[in-house]
C-alpha positions in Angstrom: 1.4 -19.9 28.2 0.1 -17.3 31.1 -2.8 -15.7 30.4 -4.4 -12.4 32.2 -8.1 -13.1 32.7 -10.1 -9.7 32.5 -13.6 -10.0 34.5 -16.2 -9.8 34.5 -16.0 -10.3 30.5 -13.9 -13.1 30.7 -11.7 -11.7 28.0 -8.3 -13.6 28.0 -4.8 -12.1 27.3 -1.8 -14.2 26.7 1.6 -12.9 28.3 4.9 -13.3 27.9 7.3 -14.3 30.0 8.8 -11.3 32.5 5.9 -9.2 31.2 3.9 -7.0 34.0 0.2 -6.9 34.0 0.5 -3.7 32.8 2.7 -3.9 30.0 0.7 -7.4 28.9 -2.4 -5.3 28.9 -1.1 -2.4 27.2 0.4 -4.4 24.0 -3.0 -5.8 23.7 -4.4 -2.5 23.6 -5.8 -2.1 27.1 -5.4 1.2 28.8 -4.8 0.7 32.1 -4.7 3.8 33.7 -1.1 4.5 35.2 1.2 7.0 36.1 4.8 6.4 37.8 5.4 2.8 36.3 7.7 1.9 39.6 4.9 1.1 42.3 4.6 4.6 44.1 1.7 6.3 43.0 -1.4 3.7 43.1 -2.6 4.6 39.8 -2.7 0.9 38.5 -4.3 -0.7 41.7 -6.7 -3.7 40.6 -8.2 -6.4 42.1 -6.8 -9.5 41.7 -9.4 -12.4 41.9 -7.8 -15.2 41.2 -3.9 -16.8 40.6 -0.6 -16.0 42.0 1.8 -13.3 41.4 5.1 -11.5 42.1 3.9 -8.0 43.2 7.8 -6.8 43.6 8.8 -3.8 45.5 5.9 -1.3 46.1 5.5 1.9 48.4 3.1 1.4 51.3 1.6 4.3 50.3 0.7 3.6 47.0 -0.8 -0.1 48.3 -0.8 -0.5 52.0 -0.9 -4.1 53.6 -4.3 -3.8 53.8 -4.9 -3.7 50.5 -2.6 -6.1 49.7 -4.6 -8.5 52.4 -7.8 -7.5 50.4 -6.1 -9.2 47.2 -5.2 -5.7 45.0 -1.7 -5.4 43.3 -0.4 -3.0 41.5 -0.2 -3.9 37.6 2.6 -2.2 36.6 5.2 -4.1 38.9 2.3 -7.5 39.1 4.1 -10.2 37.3 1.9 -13.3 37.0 3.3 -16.9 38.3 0.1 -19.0 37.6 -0.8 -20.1 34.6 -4.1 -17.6 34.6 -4.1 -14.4 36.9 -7.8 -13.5 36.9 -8.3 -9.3 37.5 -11.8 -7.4 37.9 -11.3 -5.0 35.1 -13.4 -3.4 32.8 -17.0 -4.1 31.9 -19.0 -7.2 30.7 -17.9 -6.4 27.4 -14.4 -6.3 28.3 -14.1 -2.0 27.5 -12.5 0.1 30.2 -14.3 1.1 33.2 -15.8 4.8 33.5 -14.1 7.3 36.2 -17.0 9.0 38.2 -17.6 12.4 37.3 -16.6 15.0 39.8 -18.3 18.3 39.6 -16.5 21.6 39.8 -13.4 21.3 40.3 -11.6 24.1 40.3 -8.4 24.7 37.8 -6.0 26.8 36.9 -5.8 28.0 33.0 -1.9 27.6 32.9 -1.3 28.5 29.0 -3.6 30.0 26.2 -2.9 29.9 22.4 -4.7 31.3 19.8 -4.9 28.4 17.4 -7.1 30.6 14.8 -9.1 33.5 14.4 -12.1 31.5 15.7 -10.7 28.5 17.7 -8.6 29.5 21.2 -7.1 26.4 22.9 -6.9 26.3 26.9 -4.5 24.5 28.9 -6.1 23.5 32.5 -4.5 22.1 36.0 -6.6 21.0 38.9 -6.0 23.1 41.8 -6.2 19.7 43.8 -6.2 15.9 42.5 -6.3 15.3 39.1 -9.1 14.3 36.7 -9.1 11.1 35.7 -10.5 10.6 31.9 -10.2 8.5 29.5 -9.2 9.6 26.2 -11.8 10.9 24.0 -14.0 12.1 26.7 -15.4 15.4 27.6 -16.2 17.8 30.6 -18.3 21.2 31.2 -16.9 24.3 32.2 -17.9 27.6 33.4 -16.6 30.0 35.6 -15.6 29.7 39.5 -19.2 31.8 40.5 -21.0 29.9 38.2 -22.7 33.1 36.6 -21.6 31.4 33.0 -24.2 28.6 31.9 -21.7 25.7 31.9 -20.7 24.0 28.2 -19.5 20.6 27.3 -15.8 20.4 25.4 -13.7 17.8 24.2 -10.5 16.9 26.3 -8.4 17.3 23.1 -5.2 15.7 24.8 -4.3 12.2 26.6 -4.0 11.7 30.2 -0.7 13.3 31.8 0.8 12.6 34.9 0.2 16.5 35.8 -3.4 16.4 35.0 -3.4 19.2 32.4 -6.5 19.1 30.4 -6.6 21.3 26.8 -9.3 22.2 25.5 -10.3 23.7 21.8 -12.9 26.2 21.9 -14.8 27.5 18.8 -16.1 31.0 19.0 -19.9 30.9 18.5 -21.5 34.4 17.5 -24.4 33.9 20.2 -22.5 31.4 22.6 -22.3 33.1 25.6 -19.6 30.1 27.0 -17.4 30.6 23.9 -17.2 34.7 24.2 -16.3 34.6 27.7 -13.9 31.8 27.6 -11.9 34.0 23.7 -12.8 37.3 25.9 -12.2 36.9 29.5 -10.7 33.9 30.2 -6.4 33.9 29.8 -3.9 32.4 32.0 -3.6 32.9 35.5 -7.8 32.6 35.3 -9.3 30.3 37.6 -12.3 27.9 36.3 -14.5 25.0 37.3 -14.5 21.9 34.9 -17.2 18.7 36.2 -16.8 15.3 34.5 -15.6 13.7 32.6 -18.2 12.4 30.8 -19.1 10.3 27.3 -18.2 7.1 25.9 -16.5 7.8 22.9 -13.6 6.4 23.9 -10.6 3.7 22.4 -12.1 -0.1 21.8 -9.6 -2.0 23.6 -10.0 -4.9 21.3 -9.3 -3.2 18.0 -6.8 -5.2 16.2 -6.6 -3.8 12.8 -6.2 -0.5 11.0 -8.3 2.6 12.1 -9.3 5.5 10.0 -10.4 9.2 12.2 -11.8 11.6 10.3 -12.8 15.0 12.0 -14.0 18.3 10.8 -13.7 21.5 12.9 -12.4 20.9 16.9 -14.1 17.7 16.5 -10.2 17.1 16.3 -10.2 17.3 19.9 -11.1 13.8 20.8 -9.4 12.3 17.8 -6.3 13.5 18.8 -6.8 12.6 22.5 -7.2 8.8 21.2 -4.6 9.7 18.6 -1.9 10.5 20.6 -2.8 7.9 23.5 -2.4 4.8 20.9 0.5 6.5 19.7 2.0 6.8 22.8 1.4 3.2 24.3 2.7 1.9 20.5 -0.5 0.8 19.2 0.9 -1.5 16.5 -1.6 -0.9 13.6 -2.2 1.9 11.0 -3.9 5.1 12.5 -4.6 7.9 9.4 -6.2 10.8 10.4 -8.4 13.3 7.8 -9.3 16.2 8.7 -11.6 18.4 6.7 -11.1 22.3 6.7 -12.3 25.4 4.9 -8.8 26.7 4.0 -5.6 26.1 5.0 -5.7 28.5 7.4 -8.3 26.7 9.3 -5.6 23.5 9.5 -4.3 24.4 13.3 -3.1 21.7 14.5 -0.2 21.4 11.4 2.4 21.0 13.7 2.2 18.3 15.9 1.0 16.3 12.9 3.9 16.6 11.6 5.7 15.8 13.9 3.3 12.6 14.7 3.8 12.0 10.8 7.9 11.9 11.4 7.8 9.8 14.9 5.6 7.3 14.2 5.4 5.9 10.8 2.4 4.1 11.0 0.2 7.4 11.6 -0.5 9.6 8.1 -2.2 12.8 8.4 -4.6 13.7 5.5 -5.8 17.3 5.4 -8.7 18.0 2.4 -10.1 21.7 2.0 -13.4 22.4 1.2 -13.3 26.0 0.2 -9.9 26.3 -1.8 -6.7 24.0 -3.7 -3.5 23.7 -2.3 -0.5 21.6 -3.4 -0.3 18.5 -1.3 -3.4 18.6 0.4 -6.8 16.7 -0.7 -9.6 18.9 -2.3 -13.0 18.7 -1.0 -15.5 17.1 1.5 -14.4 13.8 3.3 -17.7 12.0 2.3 -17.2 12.9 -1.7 -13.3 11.8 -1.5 -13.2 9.0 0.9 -13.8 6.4 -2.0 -10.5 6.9 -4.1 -8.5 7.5 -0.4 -9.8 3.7 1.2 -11.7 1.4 -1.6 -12.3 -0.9 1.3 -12.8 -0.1 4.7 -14.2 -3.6 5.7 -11.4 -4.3 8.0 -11.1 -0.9 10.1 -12.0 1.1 13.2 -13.8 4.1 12.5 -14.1 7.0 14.4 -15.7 10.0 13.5 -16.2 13.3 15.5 -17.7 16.8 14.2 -21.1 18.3 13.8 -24.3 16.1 12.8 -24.2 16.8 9.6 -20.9 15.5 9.1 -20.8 12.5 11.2 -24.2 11.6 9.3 -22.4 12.1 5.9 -19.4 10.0 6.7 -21.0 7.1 8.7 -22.9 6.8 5.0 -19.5 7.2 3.5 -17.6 4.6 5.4 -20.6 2.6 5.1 -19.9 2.4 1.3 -16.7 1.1 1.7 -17.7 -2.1 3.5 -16.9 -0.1 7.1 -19.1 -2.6 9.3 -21.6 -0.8 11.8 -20.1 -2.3 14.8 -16.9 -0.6 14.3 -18.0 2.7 13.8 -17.7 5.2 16.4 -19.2 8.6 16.6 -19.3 11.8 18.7 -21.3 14.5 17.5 -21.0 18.4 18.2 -23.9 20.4 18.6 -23.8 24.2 18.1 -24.6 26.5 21.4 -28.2 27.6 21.1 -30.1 30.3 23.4 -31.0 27.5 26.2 -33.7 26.0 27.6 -32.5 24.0 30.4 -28.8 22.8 29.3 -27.7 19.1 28.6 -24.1 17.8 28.7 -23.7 18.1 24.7 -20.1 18.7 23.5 -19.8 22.1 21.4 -18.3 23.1 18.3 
């Protein structure tokens, strides 16, 4: 049996036979960033430390000889021929490495939709490269003059091969950031995003059902790691719930659906808070969770919304048999009047 050797963790894959790197990495849940699948971008480029492989046919461009002197390959063509192909990827505990941030990069906002009264959604392109993030992530925006004190916001989407980057952006009464972004910002507006930043990203070495439950746009980074397992065929259960005033506040009913219909191992589970409707779930996720998932021992948790909610359902979870290490939590804080500003993700 070949094996793909991540270090420095030491974590081993087994591959089958004909499998790229890529693709053996990918069914074992690692996301390897990449982009063209056919060796011409460079996206995949890794180290190779140790063993023999088949790089296949590759653009110079997107791994010049150099490179290819200095011992990197590109995964998504890489197929092993040794019985251990030894890469230098990720960290000492085997998760993906962090992109460095880049600060303000200038972007285009190429679509806006008003997703409710409160809550406008942005759709971004870097004027130049892309951003690379993982899903999950987050990055701070302000304005191209930098007059606007720059806010943190979840990346509420997975990496494309265009670089667009959407963002979910709750009105705040006093958050200056929010009012400009629902008042003057609209397509056609140029902006400056930095990052990305934050951890709260996809354990590569989940194996067994995983449970998301978000309450406001703290949907944004569960549906970035949402639709990123979904897409690379993550072979486990992945329900979502999703706690909301009214139905009204439900905005993201659509593509849930339509993740509901494509992949039948995702369930969406909306639960209102503030009135009943037929086929939804009636109250606060902490109060209901019990009689939804009696036992919770053997899933991933993640958990994104204020701190008052991720508080209240890491209790929750907790009562279920969740253990601690496989809880995962991102919490939101509201925009206050500042006093310097920190990189905090806002509701």
């Amino acid at each position: 049996m070949t094996s793909i050797r991540l270090s420095p963790s030491g974590k081993e894959v087994d591959a089958k036979p004909g499998e790229t790197v890529l693709e053996t990495l990918e069914n074992a849940g690692y996301a390897l960033p990449n982009n063209c699948r056919a060796g011409a971008c460079g996206e995949c480029k890794v180290k190779v430390l140790e063993g023999d492989f088949d790089q296949g046919m590759v653009m110079d461009m997107a791994l010049s000889p150099a490179e290819r002197a200095e011992g990197y390959g590109l995964m998504c063509m890489c197929k092993p021929l040794s019985d251990t192909l030894e890469i230098d990827w990720g960290t000492d505990d085997a998760m993906p490495k962090l992109f460095p941030p880049r600060e303000n990069v200038r972007c285009v906002v190429v679509d806006r939709i008003e997703r409710t009264p409160r809550i406008a959604e942005i759709r971004l392109r870097p004027v130049g490269d892309t951003l690379r993030f993982w899903p999950g992530q987050y990055v701070s925006l302000t304005d191209t003059s930098r007059t606007v004190m720059p806010r943190s916001y979840s990346i509420a989407n997975a990496p494309r091969p265009d670089g667009e980057i959407v963002l979910q952006i709750t009105r705040v009464p006093e958050g200056k950031t929010s009012n400009w972004v629902h008042d003057e910002v609209h397509p056609g507006s140029m902006v400056n995003v930095s990052g990305p930043y934050g951890t709260f990203i996809g354990d590569p070495g989940t194996d067994g059902p995983v449970l998301c439950l978000a309450a406001g746009t703290g949907l944004a980074p569960i549906m970035s790691l949402a639709d990123a397992a979904l897409r690379r065929g993550f072979k486990q259960p992945v329900h979502l719930i999703f706690s909301a005033r009214t139905e009204a506040e439900i905005y993201c009913q659509g593509l849930m659906s339509l993740w509901n219909i494509r992949h039948r191992r995702f369930k969406f589970i909306p639960t209102l808070t503030r009135e009943e409707k037929q086929g939804m779930q009636s109250g606060r996720i902490p109060d209901i969770l019990g009689n939804l998932y009696p036992d919770l021992s053997g899933h991933s948790i993640y958990i994104a919304g204020s701190p008052e909610f991720v508080d209240a359902c890491i209790g929750a979870v907790k009562a279920q048999g969740a253990d601690s290490s496989n809880i995962h939590t991102e919490g939101f804080f509201d925009q206050a009047p500042p006093e310097p500003p920190s990189p905090e993700r806002l509701i």
